[in-house]
C-alpha positions in Angstrom: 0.0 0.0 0.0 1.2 3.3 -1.1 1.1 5.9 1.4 0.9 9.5 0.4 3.3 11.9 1.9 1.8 15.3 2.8 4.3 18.1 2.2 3.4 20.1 5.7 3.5 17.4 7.8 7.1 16.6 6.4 8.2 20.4 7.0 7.2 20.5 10.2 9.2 17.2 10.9 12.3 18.8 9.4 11.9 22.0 11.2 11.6 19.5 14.7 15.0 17.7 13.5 16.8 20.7 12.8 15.3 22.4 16.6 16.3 19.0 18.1 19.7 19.1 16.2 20.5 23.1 17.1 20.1 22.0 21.0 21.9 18.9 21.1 18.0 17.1 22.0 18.5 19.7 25.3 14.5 19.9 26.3 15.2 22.7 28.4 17.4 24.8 26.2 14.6 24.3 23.6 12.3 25.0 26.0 14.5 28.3 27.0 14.7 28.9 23.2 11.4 29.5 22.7 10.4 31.3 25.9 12.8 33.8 24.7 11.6 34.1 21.5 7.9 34.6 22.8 8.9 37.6 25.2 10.5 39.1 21.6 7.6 38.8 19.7 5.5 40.8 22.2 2.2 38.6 21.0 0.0 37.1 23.8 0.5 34.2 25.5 -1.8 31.8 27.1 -1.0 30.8 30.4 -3.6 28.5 31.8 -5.4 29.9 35.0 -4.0 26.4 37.5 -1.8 24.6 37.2 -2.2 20.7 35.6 -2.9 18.9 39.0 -1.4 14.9 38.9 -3.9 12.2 38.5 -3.5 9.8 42.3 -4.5 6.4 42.3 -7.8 5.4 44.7 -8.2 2.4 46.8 -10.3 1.3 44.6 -8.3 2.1 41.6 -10.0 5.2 40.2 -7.7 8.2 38.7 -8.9 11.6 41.0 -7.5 15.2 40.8 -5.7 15.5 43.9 
C-alpha cells in the first residue's frame, strides 16, 4: 500500500530535527529557546489559570485530581 506523503506534515518534521539538532536534543534549552523568543515577539500568551494537577491512584483504583 502506497502511502501518500503530505508536504506540511514533512516540514514541520524537518523543522523538529533541525530544533532537536540546534540543542543537542537539550529539552530545556529548547524550551529556553522559545520562551525567549515569545517575550520578543511581544504577541500574547496563554497561560492556563491552575496549574495541571497529577492524577492519584484510589483504593479502589480510580484516577482523581488531587
Amino acid at each position: 500500500m502506497l502511502q501518500r506523503i503530505d508536504p506540511i506534515i514533512e516540514e514541520l518534521h524537518e523543522v523538529r530535527r533541525e530544533i532537536a539538532r540546534r540543542f543537542e536534543g537539550d529539552i530545556h534549552r529548547i524550551s529556553k529557546d522559545a520562551r525567549q523568543r515569545q517575550a520578543q515577539e511581544g504577541r500574547p500568551v496563554w497561560h492556563p489559570k491552575a496549574a495541571n494537577q497529577a492524577l492519584q491512584q484510589t483504593r479502589d483504583g480510580v484516577q482523581r485530581h488531587g
